[in-house]
Backbone as JSON Lines, residues from 0, in Angstrom:
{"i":0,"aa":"X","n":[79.86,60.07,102.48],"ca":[78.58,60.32,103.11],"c":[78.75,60.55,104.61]}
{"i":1,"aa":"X","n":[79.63,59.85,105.48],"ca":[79.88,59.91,106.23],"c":[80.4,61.36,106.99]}
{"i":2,"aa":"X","n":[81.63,61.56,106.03],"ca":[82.33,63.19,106.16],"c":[80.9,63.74,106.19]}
{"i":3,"aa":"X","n":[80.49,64.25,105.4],"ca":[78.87,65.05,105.58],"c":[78.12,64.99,106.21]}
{"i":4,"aa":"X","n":[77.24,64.05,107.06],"ca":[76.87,63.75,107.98],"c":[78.19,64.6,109.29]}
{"i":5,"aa":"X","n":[78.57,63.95,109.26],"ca":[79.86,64.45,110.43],"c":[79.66,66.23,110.46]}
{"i":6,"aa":"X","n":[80.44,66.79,109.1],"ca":[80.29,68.05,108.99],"c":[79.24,69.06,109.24]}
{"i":7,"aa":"X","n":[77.74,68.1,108.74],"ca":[76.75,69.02,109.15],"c":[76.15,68.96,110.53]}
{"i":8,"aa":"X","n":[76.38,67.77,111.2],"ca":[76.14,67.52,112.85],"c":[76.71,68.76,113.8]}
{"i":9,"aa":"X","n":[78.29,69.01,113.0],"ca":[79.47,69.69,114.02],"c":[78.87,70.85,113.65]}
{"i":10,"aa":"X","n":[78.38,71.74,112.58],"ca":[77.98,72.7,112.18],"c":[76.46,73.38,112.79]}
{"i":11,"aa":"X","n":[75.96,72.4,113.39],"ca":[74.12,72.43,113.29],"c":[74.36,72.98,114.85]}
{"i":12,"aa":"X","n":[73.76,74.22,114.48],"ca":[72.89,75.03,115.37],"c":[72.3,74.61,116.39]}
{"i":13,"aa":"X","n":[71.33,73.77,116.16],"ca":[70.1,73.32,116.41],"c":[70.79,71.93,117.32]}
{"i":14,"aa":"X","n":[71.58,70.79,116.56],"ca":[72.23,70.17,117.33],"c":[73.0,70.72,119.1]}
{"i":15,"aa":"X","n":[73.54,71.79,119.05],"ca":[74.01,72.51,119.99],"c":[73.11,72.6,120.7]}
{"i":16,"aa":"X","n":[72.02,73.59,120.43],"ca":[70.82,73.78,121.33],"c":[70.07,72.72,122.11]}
{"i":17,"aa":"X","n":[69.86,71.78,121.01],"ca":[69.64,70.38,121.77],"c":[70.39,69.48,122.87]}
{"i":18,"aa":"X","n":[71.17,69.5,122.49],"ca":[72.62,68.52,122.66],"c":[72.88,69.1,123.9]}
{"i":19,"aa":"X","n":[73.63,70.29,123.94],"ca":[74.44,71.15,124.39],"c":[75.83,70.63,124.16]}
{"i":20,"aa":"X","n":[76.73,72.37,124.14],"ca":[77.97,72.04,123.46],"c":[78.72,70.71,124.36]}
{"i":21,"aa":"X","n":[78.71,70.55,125.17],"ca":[79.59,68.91,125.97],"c":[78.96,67.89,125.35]}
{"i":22,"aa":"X","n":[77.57,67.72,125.41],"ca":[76.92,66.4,124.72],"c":[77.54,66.11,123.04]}
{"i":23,"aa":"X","n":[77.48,67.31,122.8],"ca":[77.7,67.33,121.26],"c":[79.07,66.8,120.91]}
{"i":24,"aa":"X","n":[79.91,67.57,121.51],"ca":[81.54,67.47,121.67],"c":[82.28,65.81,121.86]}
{"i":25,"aa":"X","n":[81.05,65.63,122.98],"ca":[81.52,64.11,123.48],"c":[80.33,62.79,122.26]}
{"i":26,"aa":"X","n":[79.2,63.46,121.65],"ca":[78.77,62.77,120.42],"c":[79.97,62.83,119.46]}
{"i":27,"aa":"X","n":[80.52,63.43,118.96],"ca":[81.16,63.76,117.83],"c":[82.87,63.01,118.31]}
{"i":28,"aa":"X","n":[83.35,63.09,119.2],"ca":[84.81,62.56,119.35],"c":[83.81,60.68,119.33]}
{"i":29,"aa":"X","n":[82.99,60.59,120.09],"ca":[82.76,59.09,119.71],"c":[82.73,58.4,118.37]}
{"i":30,"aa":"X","n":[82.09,59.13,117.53],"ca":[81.61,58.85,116.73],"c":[83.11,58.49,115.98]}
{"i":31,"aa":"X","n":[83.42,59.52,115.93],"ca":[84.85,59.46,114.95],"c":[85.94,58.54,115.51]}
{"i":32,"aa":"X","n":[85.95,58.13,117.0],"ca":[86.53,56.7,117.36],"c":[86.08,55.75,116.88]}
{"i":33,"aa":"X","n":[84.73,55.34,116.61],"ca":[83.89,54.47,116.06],"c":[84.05,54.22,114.57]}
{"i":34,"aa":"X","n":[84.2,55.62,113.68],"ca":[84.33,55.11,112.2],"c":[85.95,55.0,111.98]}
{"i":35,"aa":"X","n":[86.6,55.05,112.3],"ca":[88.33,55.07,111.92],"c":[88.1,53.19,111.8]}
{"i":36,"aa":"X","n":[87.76,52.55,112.56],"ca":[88.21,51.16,111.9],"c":[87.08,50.73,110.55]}
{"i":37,"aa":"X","n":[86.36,51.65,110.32],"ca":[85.53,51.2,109.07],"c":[86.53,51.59,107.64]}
{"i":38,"aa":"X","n":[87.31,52.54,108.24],"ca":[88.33,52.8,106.93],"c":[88.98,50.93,106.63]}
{"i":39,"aa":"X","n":[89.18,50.37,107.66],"ca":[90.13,48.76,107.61],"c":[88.89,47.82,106.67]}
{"i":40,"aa":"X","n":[87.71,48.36,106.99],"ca":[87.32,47.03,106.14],"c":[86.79,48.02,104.83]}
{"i":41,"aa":"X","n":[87.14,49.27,104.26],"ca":[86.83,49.16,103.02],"c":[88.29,49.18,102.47]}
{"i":42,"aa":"X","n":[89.19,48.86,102.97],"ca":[90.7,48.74,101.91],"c":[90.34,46.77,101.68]}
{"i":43,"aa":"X","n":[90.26,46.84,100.28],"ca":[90.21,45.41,100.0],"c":[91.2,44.5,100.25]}
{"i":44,"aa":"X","n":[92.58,45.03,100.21],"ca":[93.74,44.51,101.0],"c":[93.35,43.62,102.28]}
{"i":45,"aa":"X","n":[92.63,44.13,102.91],"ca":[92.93,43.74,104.6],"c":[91.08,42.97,104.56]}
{"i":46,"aa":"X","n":[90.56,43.49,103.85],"ca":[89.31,42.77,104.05],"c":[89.23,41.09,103.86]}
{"i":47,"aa":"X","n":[90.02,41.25,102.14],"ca":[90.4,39.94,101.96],"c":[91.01,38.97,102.76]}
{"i":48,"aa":"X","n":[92.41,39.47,103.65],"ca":[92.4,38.81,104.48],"c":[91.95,38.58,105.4]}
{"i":49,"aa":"X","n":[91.21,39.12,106.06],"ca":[90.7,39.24,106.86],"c":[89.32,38.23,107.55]}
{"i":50,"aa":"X","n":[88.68,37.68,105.6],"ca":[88.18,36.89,105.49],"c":[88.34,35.63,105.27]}
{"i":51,"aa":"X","n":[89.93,35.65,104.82],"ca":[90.81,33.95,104.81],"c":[91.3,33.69,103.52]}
{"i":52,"aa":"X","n":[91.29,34.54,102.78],"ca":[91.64,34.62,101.44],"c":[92.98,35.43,101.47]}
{"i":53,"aa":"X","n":[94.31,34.89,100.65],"ca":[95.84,35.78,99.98],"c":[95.33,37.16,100.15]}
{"i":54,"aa":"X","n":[95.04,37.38,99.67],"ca":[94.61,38.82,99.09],"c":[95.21,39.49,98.11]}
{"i":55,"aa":"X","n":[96.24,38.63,97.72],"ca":[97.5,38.81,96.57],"c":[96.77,39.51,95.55]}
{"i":56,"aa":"X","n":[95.79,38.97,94.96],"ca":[94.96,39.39,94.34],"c":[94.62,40.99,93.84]}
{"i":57,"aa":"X","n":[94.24,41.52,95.27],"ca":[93.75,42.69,94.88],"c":[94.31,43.83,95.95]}
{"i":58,"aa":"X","n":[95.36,43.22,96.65],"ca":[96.34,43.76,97.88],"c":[97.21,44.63,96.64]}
{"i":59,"aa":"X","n":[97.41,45.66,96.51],"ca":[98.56,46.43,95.81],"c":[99.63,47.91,96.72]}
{"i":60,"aa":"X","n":[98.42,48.25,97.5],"ca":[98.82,49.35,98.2],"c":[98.17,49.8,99.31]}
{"i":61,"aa":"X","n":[98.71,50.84,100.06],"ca":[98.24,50.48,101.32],"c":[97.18,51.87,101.09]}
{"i":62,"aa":"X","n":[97.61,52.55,100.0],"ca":[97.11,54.5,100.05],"c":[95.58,54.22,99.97]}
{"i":63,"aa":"X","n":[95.1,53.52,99.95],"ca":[93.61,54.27,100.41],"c":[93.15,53.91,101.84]}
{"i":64,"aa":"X","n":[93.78,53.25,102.71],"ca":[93.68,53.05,103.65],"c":[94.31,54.48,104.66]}
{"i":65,"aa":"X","n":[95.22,54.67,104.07],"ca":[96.22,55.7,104.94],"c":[95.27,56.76,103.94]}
{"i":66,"aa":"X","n":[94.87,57.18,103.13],"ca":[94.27,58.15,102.96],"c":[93.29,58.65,103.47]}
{"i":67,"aa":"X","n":[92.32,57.46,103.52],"ca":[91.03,57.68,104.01],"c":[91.19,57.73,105.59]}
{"i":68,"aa":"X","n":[92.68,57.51,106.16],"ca":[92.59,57.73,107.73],"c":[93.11,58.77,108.22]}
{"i":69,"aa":"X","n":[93.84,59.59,107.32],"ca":[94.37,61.05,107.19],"c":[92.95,61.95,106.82]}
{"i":70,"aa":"X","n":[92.28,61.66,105.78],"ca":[91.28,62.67,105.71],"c":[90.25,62.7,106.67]}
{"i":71,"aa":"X","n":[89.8,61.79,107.43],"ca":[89.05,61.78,108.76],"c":[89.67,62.25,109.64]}
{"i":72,"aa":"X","n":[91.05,62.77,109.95],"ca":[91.97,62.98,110.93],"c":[91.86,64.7,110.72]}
{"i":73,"aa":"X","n":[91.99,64.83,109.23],"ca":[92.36,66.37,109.01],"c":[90.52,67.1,109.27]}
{"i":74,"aa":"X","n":[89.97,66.52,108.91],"ca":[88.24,66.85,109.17],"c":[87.87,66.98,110.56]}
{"i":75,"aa":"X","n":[88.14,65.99,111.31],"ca":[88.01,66.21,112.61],"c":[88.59,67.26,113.24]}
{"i":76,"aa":"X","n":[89.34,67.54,112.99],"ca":[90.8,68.73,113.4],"c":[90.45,70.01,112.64]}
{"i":77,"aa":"X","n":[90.55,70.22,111.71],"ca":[89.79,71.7,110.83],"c":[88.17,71.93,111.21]}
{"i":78,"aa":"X","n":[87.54,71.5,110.67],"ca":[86.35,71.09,110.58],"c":[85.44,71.31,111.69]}
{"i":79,"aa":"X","n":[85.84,70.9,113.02],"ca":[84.98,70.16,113.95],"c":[85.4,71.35,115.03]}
{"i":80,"aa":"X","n":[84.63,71.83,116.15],"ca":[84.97,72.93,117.24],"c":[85.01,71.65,118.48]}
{"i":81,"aa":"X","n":[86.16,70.8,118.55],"ca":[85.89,70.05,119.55],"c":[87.65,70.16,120.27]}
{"i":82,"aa":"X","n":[87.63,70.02,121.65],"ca":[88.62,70.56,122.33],"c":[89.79,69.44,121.91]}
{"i":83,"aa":"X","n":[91.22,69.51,122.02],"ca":[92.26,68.57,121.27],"c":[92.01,67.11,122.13]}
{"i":84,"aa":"X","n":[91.59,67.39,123.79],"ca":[91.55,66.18,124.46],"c":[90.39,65.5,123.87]}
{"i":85,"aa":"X","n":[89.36,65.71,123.72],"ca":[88.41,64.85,123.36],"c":[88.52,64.21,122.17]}
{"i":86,"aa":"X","n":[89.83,64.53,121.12],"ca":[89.72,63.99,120.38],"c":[91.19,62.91,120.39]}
{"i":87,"aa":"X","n":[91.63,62.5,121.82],"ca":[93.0,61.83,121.5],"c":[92.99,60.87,121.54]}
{"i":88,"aa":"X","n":[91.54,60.01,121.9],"ca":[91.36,58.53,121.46],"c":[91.46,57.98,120.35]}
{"i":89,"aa":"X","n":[90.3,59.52,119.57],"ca":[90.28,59.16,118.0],"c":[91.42,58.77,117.19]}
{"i":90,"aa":"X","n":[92.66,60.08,117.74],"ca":[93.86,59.67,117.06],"c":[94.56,58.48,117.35]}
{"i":91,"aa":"X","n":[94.25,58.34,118.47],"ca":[95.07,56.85,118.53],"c":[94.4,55.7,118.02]}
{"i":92,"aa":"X","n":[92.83,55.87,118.02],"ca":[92.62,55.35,117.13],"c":[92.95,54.69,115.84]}
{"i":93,"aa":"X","n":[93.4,56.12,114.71],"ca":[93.29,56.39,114.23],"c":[94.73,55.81,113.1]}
{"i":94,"aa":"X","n":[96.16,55.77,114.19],"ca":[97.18,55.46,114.18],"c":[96.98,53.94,114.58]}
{"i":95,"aa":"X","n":[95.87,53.52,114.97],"ca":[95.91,51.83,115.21],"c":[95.27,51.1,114.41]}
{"i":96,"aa":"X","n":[94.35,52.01,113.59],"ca":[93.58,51.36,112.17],"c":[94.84,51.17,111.01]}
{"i":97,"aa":"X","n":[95.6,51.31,111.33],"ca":[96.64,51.31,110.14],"c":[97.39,50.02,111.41]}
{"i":98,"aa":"X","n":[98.22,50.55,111.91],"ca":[99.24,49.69,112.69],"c":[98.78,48.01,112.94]}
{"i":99,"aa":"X","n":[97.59,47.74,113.19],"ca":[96.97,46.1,113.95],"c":[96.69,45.66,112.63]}
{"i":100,"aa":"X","n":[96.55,46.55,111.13],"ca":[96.52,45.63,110.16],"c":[97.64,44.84,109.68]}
{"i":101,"aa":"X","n":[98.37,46.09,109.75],"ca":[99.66,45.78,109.27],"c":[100.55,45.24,110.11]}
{"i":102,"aa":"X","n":[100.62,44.79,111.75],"ca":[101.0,43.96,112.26],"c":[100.4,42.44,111.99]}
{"i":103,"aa":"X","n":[99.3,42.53,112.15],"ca":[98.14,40.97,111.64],"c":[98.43,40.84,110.41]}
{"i":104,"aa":"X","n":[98.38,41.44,109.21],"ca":[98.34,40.6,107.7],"c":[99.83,40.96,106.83]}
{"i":105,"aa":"X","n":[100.3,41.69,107.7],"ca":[101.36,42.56,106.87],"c":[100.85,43.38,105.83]}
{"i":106,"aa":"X","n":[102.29,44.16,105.14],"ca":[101.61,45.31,104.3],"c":[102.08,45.03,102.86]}
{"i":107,"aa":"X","n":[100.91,45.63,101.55],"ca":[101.55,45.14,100.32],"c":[103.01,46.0,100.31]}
{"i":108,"aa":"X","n":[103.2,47.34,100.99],"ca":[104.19,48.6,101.13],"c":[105.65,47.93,101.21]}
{"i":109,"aa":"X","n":[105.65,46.35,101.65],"ca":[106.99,46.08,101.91],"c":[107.8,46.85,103.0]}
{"i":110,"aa":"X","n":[109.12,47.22,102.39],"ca":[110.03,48.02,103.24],"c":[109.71,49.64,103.53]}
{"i":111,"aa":"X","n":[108.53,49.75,103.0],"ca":[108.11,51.21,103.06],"c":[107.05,51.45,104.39]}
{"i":112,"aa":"X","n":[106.94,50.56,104.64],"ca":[105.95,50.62,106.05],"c":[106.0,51.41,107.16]}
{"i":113,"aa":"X","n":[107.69,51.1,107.51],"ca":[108.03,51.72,108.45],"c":[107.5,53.37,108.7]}
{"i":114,"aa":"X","n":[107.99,53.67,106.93],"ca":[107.88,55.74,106.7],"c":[106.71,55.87,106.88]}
{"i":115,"aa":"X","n":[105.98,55.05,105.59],"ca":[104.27,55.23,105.72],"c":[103.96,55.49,106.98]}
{"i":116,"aa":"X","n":[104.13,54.58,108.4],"ca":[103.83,55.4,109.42],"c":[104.39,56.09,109.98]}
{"i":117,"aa":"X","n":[105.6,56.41,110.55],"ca":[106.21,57.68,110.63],"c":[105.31,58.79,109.99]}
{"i":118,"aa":"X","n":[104.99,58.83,108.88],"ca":[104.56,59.96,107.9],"c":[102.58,59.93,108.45]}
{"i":119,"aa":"X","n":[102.33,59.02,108.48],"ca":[100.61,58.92,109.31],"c":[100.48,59.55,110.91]}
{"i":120,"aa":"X","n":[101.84,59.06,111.61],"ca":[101.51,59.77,112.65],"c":[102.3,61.11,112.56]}
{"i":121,"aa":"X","n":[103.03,61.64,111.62],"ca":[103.21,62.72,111.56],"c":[102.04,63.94,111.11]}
{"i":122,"aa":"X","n":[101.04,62.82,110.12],"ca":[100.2,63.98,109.66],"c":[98.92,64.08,111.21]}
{"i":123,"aa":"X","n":[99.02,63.21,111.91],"ca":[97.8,63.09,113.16],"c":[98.44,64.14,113.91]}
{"i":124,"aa":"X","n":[99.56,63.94,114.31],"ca":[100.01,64.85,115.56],"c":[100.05,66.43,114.68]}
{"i":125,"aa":"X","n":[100.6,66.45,114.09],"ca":[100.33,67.97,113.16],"c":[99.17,68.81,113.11]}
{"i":126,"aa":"X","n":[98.05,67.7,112.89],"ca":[97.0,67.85,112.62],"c":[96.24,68.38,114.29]}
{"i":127,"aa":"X","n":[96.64,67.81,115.32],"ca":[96.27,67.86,116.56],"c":[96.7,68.91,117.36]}
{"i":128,"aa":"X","n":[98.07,69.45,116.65],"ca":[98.92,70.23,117.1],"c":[98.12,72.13,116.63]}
{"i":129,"aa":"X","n":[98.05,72.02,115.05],"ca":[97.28,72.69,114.11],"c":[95.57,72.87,114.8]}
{"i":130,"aa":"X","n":[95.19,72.29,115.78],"ca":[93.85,72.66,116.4],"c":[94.44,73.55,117.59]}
């Protein structure tokens, strides 16, 4: 719901006219700094702990976390007419919604952590590079 909202804001005419393209530009890189840590509390992994509970439970993997922070990354970047600087908070953002979990609770990924990010900030900078 979110992506959509997002998509039709960056798209809207009418937003522009209102807004104007800087207002809009600098609405839209906020925004998307703002939702990158909402990806951390819907991975049940990190929520659980997060709340004081193992999380053993229902901790298995890290991929919907790193997914859902790659597909906000690649949306913003395709998607969005906003200049690469305004959006380099987001990415770091974006690379820290993954990293402060997995420094704070650790990862179910084990020894795979390391690549997993290697491979996250490979798809951000690509992605940043690709605008």
């Amino acid at each position: 719901l979110i992506f959509l909202l997002f998509l039709w804001l960056a798209s809207s005419q009418r937003a522009t006219r209102r807004l104007g393209p800087r207002r809009l530009e600098l609405l839209l890189a906020t925004t998307m700094f703002l939702v990158f840590p909402s990806w951390v509390i819907t991975c049940p992994c990190y929520t659980e702990q997060f709340v004081g509970n193992d999380g053993e439970s229902v901790c298995r993997s890290d991929s919907r976390l790193l997914l859902g922070i790659d597909a906000m990354v690649t949306i913003q970047h395709m998607a969005v007419r906003v200049r690469w600087g305004m959006m380099l908070p987001a990415e770091i953002a974006a690379i820290s919604c993954y990293v402060i979990p997995v420094l704070a609770y650790g990862s179910p990924e084990g020894t795979d952590t390391p690549m997993l990010l290697c491979l996250l900030i490979v798809l951000v900078v690509g992605s940043s590079l690709g605008k």
